[in-house]
N, C-alpha and C positions, 0 to 999 in steps of 0.2 A: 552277510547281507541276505533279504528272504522277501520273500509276497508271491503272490499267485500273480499270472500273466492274464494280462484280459482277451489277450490275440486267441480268437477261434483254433482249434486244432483242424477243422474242418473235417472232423471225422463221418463218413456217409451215414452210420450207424449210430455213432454216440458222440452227437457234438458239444464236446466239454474243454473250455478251457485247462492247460494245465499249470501247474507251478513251475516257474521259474526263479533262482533266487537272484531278488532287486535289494533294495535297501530299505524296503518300506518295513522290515521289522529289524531295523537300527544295522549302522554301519562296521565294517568290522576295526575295531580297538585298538589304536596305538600301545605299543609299550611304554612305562612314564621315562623320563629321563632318570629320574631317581632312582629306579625302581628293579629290582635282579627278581622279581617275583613273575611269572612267565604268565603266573595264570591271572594277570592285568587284562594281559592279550587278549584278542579273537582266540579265542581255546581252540585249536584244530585237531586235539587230543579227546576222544570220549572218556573222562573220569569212568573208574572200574562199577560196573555196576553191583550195587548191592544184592546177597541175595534176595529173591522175593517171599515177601510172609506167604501162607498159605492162605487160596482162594475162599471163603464163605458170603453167603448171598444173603445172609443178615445180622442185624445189628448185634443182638445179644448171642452169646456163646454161656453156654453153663456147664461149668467142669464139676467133676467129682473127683476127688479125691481120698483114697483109704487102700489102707493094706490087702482090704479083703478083695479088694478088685482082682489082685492076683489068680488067682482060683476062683474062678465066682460059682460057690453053691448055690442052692435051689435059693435059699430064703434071699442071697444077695441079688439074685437075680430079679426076684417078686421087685425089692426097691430098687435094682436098675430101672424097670418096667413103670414104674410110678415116677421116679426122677424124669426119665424122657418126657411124660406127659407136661410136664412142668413150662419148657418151649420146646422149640423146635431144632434145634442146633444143641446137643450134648457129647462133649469127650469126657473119657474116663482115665485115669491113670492110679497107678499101684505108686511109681516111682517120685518123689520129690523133685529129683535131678530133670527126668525127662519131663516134669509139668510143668517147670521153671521155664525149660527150653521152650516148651509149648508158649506157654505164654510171650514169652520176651520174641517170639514173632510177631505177634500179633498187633496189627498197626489201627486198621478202621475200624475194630467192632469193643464193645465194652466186654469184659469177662465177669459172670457172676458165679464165686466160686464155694462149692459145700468140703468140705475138708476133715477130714479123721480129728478127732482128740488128741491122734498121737502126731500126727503128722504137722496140726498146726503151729506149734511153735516154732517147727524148723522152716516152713515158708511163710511162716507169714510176716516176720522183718525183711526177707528177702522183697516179695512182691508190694508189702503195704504204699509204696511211692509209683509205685506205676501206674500211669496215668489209664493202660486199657485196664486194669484191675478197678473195676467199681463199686464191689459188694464180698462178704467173705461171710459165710456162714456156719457155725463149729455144730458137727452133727458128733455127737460121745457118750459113753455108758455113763459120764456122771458130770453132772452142771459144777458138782463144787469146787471139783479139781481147775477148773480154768476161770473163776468168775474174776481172781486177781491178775492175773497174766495178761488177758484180753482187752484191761482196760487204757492199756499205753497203744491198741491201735484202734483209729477212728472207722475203720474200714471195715470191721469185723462187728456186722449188724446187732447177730442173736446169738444165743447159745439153746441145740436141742437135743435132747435124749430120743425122740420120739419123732418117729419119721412123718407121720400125717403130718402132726404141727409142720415140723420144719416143711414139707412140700409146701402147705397154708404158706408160711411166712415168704417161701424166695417166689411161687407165683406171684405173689401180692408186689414184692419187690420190683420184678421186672415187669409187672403188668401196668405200675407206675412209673419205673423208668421209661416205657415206649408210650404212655401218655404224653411225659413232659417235652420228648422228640419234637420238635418244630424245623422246617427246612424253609429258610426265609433267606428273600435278598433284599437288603438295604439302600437306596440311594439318595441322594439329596433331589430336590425340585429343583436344583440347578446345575442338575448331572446334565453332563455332554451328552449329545444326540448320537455318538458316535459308538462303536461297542469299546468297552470298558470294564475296567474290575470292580466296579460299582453294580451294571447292569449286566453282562455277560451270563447269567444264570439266566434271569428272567427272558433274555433274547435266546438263547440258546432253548428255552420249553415252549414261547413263542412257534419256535421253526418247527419245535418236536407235534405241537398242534397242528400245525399249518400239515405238515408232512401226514400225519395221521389221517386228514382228513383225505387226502390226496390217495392212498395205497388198500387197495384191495387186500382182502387179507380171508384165507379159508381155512378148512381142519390144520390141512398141515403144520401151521404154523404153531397150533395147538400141538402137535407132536412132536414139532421141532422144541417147544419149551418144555415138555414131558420128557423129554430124552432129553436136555439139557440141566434142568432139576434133581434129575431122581439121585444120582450120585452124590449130592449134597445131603442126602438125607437116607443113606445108608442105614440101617439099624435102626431108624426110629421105624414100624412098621405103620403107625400110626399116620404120618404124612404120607409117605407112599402108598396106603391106602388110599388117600385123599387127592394126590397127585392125579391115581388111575381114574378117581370119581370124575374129576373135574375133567378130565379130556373125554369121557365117555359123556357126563351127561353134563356139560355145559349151556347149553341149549334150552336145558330144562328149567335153568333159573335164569334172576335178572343179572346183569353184574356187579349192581350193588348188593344184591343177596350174596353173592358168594364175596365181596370184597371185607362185608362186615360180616363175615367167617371165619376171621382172623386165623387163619390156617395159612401154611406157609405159602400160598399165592399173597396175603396180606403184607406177611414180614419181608417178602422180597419186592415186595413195590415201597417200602417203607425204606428198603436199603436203597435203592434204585434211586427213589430222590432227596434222600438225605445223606448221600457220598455222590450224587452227580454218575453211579455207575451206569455208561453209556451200554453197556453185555449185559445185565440185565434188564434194560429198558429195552430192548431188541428185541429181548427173547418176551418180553412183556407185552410188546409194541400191540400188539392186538386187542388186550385186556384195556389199557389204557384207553385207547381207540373206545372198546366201547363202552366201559364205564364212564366217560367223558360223556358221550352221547346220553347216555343213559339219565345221566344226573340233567342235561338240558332238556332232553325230552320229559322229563319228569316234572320240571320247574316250568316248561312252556304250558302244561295241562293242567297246572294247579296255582300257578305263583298270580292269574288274572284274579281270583280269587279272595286274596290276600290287599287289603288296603290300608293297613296301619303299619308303621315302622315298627319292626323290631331288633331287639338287640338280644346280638350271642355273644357267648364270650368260649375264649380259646387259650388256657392257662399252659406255660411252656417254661422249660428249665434254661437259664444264661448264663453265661459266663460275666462277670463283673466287664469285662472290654465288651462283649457284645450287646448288652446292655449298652455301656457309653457309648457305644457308636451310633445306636439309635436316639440318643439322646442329643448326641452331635447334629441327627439329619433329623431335628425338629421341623415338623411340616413337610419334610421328605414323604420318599413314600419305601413300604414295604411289600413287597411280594411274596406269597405263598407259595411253594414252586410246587407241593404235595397237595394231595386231595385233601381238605381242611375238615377236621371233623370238630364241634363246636355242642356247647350246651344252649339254653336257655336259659339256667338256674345259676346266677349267678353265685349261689350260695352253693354251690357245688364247684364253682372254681375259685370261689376264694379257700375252699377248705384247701384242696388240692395246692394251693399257690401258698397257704402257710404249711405246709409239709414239703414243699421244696426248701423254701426261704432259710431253715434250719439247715439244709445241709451245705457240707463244706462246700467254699468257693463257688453256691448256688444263687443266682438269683433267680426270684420266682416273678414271672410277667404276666399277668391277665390281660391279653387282647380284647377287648369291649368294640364289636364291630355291629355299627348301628345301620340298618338295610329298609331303603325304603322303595316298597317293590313298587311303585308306578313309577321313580325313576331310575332306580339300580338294573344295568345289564348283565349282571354278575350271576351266574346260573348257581342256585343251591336247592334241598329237596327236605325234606325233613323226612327222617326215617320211620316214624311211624309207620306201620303195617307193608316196609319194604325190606325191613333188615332180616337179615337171618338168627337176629338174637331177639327175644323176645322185650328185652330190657334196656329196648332205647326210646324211651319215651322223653320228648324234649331234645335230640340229639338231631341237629343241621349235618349238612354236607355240600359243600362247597366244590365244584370241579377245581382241578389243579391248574398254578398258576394266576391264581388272583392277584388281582394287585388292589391297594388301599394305602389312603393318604393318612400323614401320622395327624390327629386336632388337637389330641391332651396327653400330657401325659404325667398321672399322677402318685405320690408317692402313700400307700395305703400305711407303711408300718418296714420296718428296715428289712432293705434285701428284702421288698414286695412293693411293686405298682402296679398301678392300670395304665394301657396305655388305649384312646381311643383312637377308632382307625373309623373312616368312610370309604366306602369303594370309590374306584375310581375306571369311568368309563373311557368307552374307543374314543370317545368325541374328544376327550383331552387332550391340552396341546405337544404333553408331553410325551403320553402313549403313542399320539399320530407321528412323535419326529421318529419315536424308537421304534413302531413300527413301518413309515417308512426308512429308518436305515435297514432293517430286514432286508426289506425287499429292493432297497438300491445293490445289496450284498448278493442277492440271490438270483437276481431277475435272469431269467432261459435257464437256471440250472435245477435240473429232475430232482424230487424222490430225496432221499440220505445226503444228495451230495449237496444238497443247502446247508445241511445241519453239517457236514466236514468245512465246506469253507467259510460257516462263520467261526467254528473251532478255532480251524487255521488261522482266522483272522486274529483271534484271541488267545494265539500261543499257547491253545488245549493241546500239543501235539499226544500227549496218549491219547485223549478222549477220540480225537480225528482218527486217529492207528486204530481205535475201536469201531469206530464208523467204518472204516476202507475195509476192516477183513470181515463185517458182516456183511458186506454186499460183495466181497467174493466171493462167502459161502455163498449167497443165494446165485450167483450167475454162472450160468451153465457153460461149457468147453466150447460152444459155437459162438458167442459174446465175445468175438476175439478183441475188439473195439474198446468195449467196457472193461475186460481184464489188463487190456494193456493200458489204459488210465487210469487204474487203479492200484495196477503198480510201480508207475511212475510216479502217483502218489504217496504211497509210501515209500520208496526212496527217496522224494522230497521234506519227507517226517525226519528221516534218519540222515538226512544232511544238514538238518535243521538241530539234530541232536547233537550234530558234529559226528557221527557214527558212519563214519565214510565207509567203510568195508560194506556195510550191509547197506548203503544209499546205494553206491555202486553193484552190487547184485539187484535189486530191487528195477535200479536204473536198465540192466542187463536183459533181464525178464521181461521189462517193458519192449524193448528192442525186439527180440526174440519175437516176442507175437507177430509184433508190428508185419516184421519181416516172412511171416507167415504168407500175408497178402497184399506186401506193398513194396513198394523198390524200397532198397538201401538210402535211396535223397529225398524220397516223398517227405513234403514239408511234415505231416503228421507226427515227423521221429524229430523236428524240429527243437525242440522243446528239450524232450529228452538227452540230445546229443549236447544241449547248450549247459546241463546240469551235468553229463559226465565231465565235459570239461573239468567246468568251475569243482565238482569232488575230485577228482585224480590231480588236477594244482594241487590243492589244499594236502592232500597226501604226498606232495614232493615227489609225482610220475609226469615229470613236463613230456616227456616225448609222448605219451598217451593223451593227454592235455589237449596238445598241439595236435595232435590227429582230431580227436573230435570239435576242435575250434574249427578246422581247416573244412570238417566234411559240412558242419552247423553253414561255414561261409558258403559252401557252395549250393547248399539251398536256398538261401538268398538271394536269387536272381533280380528283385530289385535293388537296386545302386540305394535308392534311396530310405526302403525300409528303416523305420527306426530299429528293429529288432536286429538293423546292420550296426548298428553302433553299439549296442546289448556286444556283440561278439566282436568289434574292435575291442572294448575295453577290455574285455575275457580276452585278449591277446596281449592287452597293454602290461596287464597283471600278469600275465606268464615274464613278458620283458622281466618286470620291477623284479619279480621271484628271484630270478636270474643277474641283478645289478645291473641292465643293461637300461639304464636311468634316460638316457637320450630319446632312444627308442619309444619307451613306452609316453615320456612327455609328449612327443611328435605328436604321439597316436589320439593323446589324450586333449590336445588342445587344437586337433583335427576336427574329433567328434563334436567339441564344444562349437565350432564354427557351425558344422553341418546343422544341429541341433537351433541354432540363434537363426539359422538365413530357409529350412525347411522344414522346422519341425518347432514353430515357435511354444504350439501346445504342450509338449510335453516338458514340463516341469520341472516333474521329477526325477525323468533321464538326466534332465540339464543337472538337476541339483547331486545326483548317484555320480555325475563324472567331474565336476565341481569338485567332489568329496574325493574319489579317484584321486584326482590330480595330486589335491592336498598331499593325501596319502603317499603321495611319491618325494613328493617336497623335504616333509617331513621327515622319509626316511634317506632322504638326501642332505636331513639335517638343514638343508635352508627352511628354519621355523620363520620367516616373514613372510616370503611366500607362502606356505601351510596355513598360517593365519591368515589371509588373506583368502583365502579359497574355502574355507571352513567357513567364513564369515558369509562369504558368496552362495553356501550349502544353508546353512541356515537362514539366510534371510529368504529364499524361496519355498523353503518347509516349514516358517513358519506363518508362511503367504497360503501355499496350497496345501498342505498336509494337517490332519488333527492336531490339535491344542496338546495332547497325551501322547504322541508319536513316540513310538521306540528310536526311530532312527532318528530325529531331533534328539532324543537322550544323549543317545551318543556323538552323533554332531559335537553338540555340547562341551563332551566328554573328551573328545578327539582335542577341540580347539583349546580346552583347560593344558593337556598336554605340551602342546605347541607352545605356549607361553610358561607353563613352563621350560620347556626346551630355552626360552629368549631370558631365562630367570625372573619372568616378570609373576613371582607366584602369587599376588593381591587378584591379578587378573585373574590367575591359572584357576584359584579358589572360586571365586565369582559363577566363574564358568561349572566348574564340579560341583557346585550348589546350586546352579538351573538342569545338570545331567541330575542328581537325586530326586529335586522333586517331580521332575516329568515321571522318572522311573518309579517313581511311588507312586504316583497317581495313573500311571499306566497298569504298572505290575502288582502293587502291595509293597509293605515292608521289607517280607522275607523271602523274596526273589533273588535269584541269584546276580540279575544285572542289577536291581537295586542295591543289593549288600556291597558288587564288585563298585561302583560307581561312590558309594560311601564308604569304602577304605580307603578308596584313594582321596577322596576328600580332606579325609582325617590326618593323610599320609602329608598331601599336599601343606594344609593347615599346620602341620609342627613343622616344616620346612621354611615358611613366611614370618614367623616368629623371631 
């Protein structure tokens, strides 16, 4: 069970609510009857973590591959020197084995790779199916030996003897590749106001504006991204020149000058919002800031100007499903989460758009967005005599984050359409509901920690772990206040990962400060002390358990606080842990009284101890009662809690159980087919509460037969 506590910490210095785990991100999982598979369960085990790929800050990677690498003479050296100019991100390897490996880490970035004569035969059936592997290009003393060989794979562009050509041909390659790059969110016009896996990008850059506009920002921050950079661009000395330029004479240009410099400040705001990477957009946080500005104060000087509608177009590569999903949310709307950059010529994006449409599993989309500046509030600039490339004539720019409504969308020629888009302003009914749920999520909370608890809300827990340690770096040893909610924070993440060891350190740390400058019962540690609990249960250390339930109770000096019932039930669950079934019922059907005759508002407690109960029932094996009380859980969440609720999924999920348990499996199904679709439309497909909630569906389903 999981949600943030809305109870003030009442900290004198930094008053921030903290997390507590409730039910409001779904309850924890019966085991089925049927079922010896463990991991149905509430998992209270953290599956072993994979290792992690290796870190890179943009999209394209370009390897080389060849023998000579081994020894690099002068003359190999000159083409090291010319391949790096190619992008920004290049590995070299002698070995087959060790660039296999290399590769087969690599998760978010595409590989565009140049490879020996001799060497490609032997990787390239190895790698041709891998999905980061996107381009292979054969650099050899002779075309003729390989022109029959390379025809059985798709993937293997050109063949060249001659090094100019070949750098020509892979710039070209990936200079196209990071054109067709688009970072869009899709939703329908009758998406929930509420955060969602439909809109949670667009709410989430929302906050990152909102935040931007909020945070002072001077050199340092500039140095703090210089010193975070420069190691990713080791050996190119080329960037690291560029790197030291830009922190020296920043000042000296606009920000779109240096944005449309396409130098590795480009390619890493390019990763930043097309992976969602929340560590780059930090170390960015300033650039964006004011290139944002930069593009509105540009458009507020020139755009009264302007009185006829025009139309840009913005051609982008999809996937056949991404595609049909937009086709799905006909009249939906689409959001741009990246700074949009657009033509005029539309005959420059249909070129581009049938040069995608030929490649594999590509479809080619032209965006046709029609802007008409006395009613569009949508900030864009035309780059004439602002870019730093001479040769953007005709080329818009768009701040990030736009959103526009889908009106047509047509089909030019196979695997190629137009789709047309209208902006879409503040006044809308639909932008006002989703920008007031922002601000019903955020209201009194500072700075970064708007953007962690709408994360949290949306079970980003990395992206939130990325938010929490970049505002511990910035908070200094006197912040005792802000460090110790910050790492109560994240032991909240890591108990939410089921990662109990380090929830409980994290939890520990937070303590530790606390007690720096505050008694041992100061309500402040409240919170905290109510999550050791509930983690050291979950680990099967009830005597520790029970100590921090006991000290949690003795801060509660009111009889009647709800957050007295919060730590009855975190006692009742110690009972159950334990079979001590009397016990924790007593407890449990105590709280429900107190909750119905003093606490009629809260809801959701009624309906978390409601669930409680069942939970005991059930593992009491009286499934009528269970049914009963599950029914009594969901019929209040789906009174007072979102239409998508996680813990309505499981509710659900729980109650399918229980009838199962009574053999009534017609119902037991019923019920596992309103836990899927919630968790699809909550999560996506390939969630893991989605998949768990659809095996047992399927499981259930050949049981009823």
């Amino acid at each position: 069970m999981g949600a943030a506590n809305e109870k003030s910490s009442d900290l004198s210095t930094f008053d921030q609510p903290k997390s507590i785990k409730t039910s409001r991100y779904g309850h924890d999982k019966n085991i089925p009857i049927g079922s010896t598979n463990k991991s149905l369960q509430n998992s209270y085990t953290r599956s072993p973590c994979a290792p992690k790929s290796p870190r890179f800050v943009e999209n394209v990677i370009l390897i080389w591959l060849d023998a000579s690498l081994e020894n690099i003479t002068e003359a190999t050296q000159k083409s090291l020197n010319q391949i790096r100019r190619l992008t920004h991100i290049v590995k070299t390897f002698s070995d087959v084995d060790k660039c296999v490996k290399f590769i087969e880490s690599i998760e978010d970035e595409k590989i565009f790779l140049i490879v020996s004569g001799s060497f490609g035969p032997q990787i390239t059936p190895i790698i041709e199916n891998y999905n980061q592997v996107y381009s292979i290009f054969l650099y050899c003393g002779n075309k003729a030996n390989h022109e029959q060989w390379v025809k059985q794979y798709k993937k293997i562009r050109t063949i060249h003897t001659q090094l100019k050509e070949l750098c020509e041909t892979v710039k070209y390659h990936i200079s196209q590749y990071d054109k067709g790059l688009t970072s869009i969110s899709v939703f329908p016009s009758s998406t929930n106001v509420e955060l969602n896996e439909f809109n949670k990008e667009f709410i989430y850059l929302q906050v990152m504006k909102a935040i931007l506009i909020e945070i002072r920002f001077d050199k340092k921050f500039r140095k703090d991204f210089m010193n975070y950079s420069r190691p990713f661009y080791l050996g190119n000395d080329l960037q690291m020149n560029l790197i030291d330029t830009f922190y020296e004479n920043y000042d000296l240009h606009s920000p779109i000058w240096w944005y449309t410099r396409k130098c590795c400040l480009y390619g890493m705001l390019r990763k930043a919002f097309y992976k969602n990477d929340m560590e780059i957009m930090f170390k960015l946080a300033f650039f964006i800031r004011d290139l944002h500005r930069d593009i509105k104060k540009s458009y507020s000087d020139v755009h009264t100007h302007q009185r006829h509608p025009i139309s840009v177009y913005r051609t982008t590569r999809m996937t056949l499903d991404e595609f049909t999903n937009i086709e799905k949310n006909y009249d939906g709307f689409i959001a741009f989460n990246d700074f949009l950059l657009t033509t005029l010529e539309r005959s420059m994006a249909l070129r581009f758009g049938n040069l995608i449409r030929i490649e594999p599993n590509a479809v080619g989309v032209i965006f046709k967005i029609v802007i008409d500046p006395i009613t569009s509030s949508v900030p864009f600039i035309s780059l004439n005599n602002l870019s730093y490339l001479s040769n953007t004539e005709g080329e818009i720019l768009f701040s990030m984050n736009t959103l526009f409504r889908v009106e047509e969308i047509v089909k030019l020629n196979d695997r190629l359409y137009e789709i047309q888009l209208a902006p879409v302003g503040k006044k809308d009914k639909l932008i006002k509901s989703l920008l007031g749920c922002v601000q019903r999520l955020t209201t009194g909370v500072p700075g970064w920690y708007k953007l962690s608890k709408i994360l949290i809300e949306a079970n980003e827990y990395d992206q939130a772990e990325a938010v929490y340690k970049y505002v511990l770096s910035q908070a200094n040893d006197n912040q005792l206040a802000e460090r110790a909610y910050v790492q109560h924070q994240l032991g909240y993440i890591e108990e939410m990962r089921n990662n109990f060891p380090a929830a409980i350190n994290n939890y520990q740390q937070s303590v530790d400060i606390c007690l720096k400058t505050l008694p041992r019962d100061h309500p402040n540690l409240l919170a905290t002390y109510i999550n050791l609990a509930s983690t050291y249960r979950k680990q099967g250390d009830y005597q520790k358990a029970w100590d921090y339930n006991q000290t949690a109770l003795q801060i509660l000096l009111q009889p009647h606080d709800p957050n007295t019932i919060v730590q009855q039930n975190s006692t009742a669950a110690l009972y159950q842990e334990q079979n001590k079934y009397s016990e924790a019922q007593n407890i449990y059907e105590k709280s429900i009284q107190t909750i119905l005759l003093d606490f009629p508002s809260h809801q959701t407690l009624l309906a978390d101890t409601y669930h409680d109960l069942a939970a005991l029932f059930y593992s009491m094996k009286d499934y009528t009662k269970a049914i009963s009380n599950y029914e009594k859980t969901i019929a209040i969440e789906e009174k007072f809690t979102p239409p998508y609720s996680p813990a309505l999924a499981s509710a659900y999920y729980n109650l399918a159980t229980a009838y199962e348990g009574l053999q009534d499996n017609k119902k037991a199904v019923k019920n596992a087919e309103n836990a899927v679709e919630i968790a699809r439309l909550t999560f996506g497909n390939e969630h893991s509460e989605t998949q768990q909630y659809t095996n047992y569906l399927q499981q259930i389903k050949k049981l009823s037969r």
